[in-house]
TORTORLUM-518309 format. One record per atom (N, C-alpha, C, O): residue number from 1; x, y, z; atom name. Coordinates in Angstrom, 2 decimals, decimal comma. Layout:
% residues N
(node NUM (X Y Z) "CA")
...
This chain:
% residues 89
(node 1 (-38,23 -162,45 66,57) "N")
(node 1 (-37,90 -161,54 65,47) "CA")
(node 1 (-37,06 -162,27 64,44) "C")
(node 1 (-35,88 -162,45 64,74) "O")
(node 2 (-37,53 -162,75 63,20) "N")
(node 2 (-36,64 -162,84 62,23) "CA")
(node 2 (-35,61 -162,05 61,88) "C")
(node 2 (-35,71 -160,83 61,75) "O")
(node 3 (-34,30 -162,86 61,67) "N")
(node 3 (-33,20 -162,18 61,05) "CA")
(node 3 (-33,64 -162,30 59,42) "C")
(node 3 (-34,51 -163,03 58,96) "O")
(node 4 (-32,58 -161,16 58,53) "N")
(node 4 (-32,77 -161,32 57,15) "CA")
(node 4 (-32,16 -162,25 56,28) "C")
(node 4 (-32,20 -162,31 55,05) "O")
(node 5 (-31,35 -163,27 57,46) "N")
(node 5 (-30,04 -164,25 57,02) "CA")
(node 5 (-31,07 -165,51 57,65) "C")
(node 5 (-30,44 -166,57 57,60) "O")
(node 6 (-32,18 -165,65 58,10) "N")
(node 6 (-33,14 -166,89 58,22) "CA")
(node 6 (-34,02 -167,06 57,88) "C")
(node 6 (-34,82 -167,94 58,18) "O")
(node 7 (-34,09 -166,13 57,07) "N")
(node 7 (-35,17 -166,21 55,83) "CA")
(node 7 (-34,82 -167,20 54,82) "C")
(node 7 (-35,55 -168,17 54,57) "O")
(node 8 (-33,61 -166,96 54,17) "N")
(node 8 (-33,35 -168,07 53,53) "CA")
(node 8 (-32,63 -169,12 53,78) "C")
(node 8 (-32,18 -169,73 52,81) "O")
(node 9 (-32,40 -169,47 54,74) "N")
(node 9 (-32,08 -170,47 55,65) "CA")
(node 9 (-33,15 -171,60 55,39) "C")
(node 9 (-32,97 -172,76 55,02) "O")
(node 10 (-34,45 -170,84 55,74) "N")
(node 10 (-35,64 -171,74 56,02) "CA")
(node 10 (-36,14 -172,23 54,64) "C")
(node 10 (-36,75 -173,29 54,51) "O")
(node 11 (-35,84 -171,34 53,52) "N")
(node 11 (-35,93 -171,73 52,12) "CA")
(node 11 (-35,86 -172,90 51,93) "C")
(node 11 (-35,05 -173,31 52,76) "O")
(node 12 (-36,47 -174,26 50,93) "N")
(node 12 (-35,80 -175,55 50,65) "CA")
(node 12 (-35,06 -174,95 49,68) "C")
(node 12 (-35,38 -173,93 49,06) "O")
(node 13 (-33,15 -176,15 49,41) "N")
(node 13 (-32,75 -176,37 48,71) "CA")
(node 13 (-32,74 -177,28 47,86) "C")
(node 13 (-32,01 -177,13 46,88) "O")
(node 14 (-33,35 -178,21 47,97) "N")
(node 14 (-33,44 -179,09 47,74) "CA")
(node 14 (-33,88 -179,43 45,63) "C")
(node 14 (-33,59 -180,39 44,93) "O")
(node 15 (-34,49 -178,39 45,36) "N")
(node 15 (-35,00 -178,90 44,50) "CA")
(node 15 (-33,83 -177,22 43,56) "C")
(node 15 (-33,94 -177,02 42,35) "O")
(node 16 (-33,19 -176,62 44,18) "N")
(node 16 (-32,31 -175,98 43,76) "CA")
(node 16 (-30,72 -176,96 42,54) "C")
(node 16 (-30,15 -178,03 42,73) "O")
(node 17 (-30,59 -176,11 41,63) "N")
(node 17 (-29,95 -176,82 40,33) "CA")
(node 17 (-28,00 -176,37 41,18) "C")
(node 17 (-27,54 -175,59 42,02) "O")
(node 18 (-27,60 -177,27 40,40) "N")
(node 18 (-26,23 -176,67 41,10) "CA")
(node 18 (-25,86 -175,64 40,79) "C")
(node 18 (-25,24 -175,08 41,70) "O")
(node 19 (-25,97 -175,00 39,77) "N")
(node 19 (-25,66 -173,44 39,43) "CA")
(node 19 (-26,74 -172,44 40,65) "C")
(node 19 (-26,33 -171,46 41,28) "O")
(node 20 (-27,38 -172,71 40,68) "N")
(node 20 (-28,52 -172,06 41,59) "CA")
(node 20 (-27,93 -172,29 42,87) "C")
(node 20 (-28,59 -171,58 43,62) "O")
(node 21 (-27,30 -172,72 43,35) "N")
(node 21 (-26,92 -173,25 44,47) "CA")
(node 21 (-25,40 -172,83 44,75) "C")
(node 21 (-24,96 -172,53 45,86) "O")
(node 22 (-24,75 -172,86 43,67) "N")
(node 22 (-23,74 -172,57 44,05) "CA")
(node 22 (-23,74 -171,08 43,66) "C")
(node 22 (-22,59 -170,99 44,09) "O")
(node 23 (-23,95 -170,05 43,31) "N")
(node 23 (-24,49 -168,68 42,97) "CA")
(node 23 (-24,92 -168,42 44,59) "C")
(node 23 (-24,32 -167,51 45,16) "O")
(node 24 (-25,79 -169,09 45,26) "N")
(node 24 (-26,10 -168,46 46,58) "CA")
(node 24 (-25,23 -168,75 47,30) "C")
(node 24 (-25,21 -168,11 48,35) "O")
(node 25 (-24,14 -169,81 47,11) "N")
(node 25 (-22,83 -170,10 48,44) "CA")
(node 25 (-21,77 -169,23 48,34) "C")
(node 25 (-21,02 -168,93 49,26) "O")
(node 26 (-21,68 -168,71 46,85) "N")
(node 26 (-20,70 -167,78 46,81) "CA")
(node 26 (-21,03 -166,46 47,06) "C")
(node 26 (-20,17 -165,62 47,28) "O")
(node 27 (-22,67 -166,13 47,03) "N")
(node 27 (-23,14 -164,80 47,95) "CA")
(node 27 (-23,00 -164,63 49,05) "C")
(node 27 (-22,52 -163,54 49,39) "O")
(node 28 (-23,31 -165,47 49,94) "N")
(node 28 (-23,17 -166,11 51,84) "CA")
(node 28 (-22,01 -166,09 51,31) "C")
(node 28 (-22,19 -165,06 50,66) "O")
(node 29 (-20,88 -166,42 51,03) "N")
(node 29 (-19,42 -165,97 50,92) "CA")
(node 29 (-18,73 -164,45 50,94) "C")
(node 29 (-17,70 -164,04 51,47) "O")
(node 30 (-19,70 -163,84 50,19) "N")
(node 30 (-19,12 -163,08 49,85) "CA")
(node 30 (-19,37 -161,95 50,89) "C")
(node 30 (-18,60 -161,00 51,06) "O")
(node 31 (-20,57 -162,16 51,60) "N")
(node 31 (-21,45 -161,34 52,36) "CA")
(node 31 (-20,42 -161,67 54,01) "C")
(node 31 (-19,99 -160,78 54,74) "O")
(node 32 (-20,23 -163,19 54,23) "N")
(node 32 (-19,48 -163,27 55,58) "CA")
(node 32 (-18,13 -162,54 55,10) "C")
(node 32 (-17,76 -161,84 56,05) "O")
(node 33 (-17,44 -162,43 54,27) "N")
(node 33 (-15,87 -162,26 53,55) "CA")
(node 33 (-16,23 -160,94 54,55) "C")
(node 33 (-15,83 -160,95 55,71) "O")
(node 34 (-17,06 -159,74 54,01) "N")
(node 34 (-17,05 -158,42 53,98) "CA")
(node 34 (-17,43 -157,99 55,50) "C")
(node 34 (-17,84 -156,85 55,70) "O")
(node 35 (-17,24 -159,25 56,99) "N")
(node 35 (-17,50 -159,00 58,10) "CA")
(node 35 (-18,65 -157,97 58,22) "C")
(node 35 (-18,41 -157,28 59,21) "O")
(node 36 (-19,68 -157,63 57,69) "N")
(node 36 (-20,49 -156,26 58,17) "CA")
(node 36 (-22,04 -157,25 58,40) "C")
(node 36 (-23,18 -156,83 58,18) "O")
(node 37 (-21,81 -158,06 58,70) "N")
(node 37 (-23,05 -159,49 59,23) "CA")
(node 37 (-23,31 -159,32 60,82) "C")
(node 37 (-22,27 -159,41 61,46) "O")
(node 38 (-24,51 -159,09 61,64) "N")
(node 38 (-24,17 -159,07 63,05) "CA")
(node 38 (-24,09 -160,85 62,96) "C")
(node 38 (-24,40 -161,61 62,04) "O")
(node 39 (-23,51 -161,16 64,38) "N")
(node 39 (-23,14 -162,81 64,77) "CA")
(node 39 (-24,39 -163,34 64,50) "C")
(node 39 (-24,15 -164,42 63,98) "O")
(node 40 (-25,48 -163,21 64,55) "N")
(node 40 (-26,76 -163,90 64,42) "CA")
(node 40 (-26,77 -164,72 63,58) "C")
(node 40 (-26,82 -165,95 63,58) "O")
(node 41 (-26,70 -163,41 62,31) "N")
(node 41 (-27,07 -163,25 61,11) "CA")
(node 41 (-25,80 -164,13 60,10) "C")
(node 41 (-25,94 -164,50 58,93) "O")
(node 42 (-24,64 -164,27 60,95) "N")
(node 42 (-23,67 -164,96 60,11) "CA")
(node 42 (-23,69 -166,30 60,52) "C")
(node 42 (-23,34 -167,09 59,64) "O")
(node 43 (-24,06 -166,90 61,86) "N")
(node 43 (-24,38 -168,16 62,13) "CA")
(node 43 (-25,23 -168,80 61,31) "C")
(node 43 (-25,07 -169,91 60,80) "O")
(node 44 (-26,31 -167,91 61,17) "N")
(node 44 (-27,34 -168,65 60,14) "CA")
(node 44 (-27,08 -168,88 58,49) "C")
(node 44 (-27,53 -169,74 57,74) "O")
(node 45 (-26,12 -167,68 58,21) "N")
(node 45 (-25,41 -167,79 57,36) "CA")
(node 45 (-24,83 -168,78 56,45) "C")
(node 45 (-25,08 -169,20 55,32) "O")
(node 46 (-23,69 -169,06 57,63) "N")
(node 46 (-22,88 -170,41 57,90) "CA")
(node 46 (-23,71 -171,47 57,45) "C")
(node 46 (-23,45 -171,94 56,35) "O")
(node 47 (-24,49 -171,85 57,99) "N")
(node 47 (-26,06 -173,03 58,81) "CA")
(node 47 (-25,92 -173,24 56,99) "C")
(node 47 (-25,58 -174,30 56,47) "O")
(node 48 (-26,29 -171,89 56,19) "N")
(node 48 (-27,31 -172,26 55,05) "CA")
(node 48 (-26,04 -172,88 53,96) "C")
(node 48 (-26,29 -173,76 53,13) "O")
(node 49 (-24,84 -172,35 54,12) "N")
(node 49 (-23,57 -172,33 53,46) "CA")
(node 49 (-23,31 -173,54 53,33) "C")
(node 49 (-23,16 -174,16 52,28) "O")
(node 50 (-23,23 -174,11 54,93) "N")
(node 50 (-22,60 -175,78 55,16) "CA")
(node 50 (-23,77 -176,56 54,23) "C")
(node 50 (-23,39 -177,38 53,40) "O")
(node 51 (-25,41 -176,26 54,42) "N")
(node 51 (-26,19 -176,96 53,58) "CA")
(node 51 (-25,98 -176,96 52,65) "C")
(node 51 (-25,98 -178,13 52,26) "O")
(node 52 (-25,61 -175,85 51,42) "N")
(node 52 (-25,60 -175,39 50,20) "CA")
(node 52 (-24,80 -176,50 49,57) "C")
(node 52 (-25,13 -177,26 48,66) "O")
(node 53 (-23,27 -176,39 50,51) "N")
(node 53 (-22,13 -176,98 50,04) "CA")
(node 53 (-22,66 -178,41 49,92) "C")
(node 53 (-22,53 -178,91 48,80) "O")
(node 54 (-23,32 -179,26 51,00) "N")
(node 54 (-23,01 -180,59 50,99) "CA")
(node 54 (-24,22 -180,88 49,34) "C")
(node 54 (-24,17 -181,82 48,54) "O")
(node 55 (-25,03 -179,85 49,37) "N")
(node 55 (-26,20 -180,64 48,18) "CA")
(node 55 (-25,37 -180,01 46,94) "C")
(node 55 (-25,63 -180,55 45,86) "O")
(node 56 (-24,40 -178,93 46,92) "N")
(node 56 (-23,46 -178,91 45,62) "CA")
(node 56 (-23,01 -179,98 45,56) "C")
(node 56 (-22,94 -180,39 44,40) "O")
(node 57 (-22,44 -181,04 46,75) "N")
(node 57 (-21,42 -181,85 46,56) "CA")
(node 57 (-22,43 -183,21 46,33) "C")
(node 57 (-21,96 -184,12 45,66) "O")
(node 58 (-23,34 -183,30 46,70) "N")
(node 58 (-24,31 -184,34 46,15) "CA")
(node 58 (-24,46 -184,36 44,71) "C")
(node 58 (-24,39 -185,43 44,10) "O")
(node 59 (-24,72 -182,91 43,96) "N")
(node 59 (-25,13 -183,36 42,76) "CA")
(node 59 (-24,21 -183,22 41,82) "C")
(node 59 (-24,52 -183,07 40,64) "O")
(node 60 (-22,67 -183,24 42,35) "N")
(node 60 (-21,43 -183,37 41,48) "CA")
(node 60 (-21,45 -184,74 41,76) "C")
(node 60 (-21,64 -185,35 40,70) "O")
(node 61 (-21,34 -185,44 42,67) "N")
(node 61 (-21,05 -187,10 42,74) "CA")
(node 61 (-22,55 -187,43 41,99) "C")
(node 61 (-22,02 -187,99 41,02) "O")
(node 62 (-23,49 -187,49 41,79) "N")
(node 62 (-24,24 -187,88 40,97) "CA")
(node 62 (-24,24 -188,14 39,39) "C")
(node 62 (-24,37 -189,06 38,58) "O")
(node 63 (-23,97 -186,57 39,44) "N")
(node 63 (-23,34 -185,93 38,24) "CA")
(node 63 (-22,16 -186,96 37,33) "C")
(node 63 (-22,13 -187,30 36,14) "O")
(node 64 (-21,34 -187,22 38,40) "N")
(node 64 (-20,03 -188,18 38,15) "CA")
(node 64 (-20,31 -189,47 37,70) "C")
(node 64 (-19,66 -190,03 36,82) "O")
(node 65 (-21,72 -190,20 38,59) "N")
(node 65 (-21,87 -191,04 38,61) "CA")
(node 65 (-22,34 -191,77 37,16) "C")
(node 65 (-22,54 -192,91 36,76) "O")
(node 66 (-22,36 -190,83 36,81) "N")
(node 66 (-23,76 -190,42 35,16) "CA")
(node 66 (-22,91 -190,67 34,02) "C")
(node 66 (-23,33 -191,22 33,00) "O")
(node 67 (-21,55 -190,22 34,20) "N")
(node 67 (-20,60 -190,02 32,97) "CA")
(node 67 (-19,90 -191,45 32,41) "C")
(node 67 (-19,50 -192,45 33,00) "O")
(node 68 (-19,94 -191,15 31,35) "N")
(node 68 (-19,28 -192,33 30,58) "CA")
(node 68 (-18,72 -191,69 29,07) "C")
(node 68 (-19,04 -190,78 28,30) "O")
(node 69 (-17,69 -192,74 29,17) "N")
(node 69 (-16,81 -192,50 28,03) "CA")
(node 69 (-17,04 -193,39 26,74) "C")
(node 69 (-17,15 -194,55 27,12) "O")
(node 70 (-17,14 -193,32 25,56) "N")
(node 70 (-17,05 -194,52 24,15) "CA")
(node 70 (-15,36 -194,49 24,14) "C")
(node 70 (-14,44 -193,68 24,04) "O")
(node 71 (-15,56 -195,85 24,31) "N")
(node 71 (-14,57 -196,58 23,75) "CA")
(node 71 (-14,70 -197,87 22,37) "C")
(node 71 (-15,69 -198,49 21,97) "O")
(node 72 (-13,44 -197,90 21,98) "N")
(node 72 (-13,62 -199,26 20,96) "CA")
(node 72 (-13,51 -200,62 22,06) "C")
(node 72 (-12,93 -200,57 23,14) "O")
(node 73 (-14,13 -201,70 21,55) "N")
(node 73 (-14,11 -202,97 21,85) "CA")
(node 73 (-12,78 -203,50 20,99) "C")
(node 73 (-12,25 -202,88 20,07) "O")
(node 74 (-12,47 -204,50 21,38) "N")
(node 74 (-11,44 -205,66 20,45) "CA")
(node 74 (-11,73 -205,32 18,58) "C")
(node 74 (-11,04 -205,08 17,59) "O")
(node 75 (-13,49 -205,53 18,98) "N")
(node 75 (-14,05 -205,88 17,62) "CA")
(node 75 (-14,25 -204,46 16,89) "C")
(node 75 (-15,13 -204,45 16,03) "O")
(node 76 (-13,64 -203,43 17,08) "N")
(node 76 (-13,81 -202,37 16,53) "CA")
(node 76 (-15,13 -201,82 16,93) "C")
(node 76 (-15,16 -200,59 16,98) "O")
(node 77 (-16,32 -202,50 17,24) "N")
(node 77 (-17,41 -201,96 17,74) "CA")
(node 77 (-17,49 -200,90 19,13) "C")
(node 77 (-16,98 -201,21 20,21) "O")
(node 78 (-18,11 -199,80 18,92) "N")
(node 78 (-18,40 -198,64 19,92) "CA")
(node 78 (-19,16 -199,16 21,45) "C")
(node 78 (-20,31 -199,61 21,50) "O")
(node 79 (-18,32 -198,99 22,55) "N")
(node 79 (-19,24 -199,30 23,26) "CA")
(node 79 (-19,47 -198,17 24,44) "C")
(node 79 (-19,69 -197,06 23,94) "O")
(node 80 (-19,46 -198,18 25,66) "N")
(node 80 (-19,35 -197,53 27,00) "CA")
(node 80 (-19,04 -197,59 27,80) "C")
(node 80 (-19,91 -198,12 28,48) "O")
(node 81 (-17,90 -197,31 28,56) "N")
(node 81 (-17,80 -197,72 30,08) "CA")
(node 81 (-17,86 -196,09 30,87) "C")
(node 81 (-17,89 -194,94 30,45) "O")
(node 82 (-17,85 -196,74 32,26) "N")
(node 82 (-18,08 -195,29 33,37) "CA")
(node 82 (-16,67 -194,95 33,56) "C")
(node 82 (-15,79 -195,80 33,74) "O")
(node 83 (-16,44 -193,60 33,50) "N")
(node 83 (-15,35 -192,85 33,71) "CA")
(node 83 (-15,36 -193,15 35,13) "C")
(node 83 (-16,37 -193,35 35,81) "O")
(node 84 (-14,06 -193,15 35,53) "N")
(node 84 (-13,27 -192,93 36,95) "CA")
(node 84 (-12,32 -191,11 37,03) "C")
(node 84 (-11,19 -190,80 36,63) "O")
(node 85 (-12,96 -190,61 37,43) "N")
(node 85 (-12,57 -189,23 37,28) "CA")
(node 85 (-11,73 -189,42 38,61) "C")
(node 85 (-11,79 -190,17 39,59) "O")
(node 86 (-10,71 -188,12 38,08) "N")
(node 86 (-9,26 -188,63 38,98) "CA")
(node 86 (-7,97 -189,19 38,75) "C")
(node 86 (-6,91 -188,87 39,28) "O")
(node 87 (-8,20 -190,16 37,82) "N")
(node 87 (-7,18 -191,09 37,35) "CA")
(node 87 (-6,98 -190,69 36,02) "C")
(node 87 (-8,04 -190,59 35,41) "O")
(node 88 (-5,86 -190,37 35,27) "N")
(node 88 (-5,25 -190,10 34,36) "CA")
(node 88 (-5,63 -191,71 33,58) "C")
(node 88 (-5,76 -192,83 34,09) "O")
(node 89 (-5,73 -191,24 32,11) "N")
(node 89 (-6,18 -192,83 31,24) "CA")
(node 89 (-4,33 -193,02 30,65) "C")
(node 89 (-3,99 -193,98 29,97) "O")
């Protein structure tokens, strides 16, 4: 018997955008918050939550990886380097 919490469990995330993704972790949030889940149904819950989180956290470090700042050169010329997010400039 399918639960209604492994239905989308079995869903791919994969090709899910981070807004899309994080919109469904904070539903499974909001849904375990309000305890009215039988144990099944919140394990699987969990299951889809812990997934959700790690591919949010994939496509923020990607995301990160992407960014760059213009700066001046010596020569007054515009160039690019990669931000280090975290560190105060």
């Amino acid at each position: 018997m399918a639960t209604k919490a492994a239905a989308p469990a079995a869903a791919s995330f994969e090709s899910l955008s981070f807004e899309a993704a994080l919109k469904e972790l904070e539903a499974i949030v909001g849904r375990l918050e309000q305890g009215q889940v039988d144990l099944e149904d919140s394990l699987a819950l969990y299951e889809r939550g812990q997934a959700l989180k790690a591919h949010c956290e994939c496509k923020l470090k990607a995301a990160e990886s992407r960014l760059e700042k213009i700066v001046l050169r010596a020569d007054g010329q515009p160039a690019s380097e990669s931000v280090e997010l975290g560190r105060p400039d």
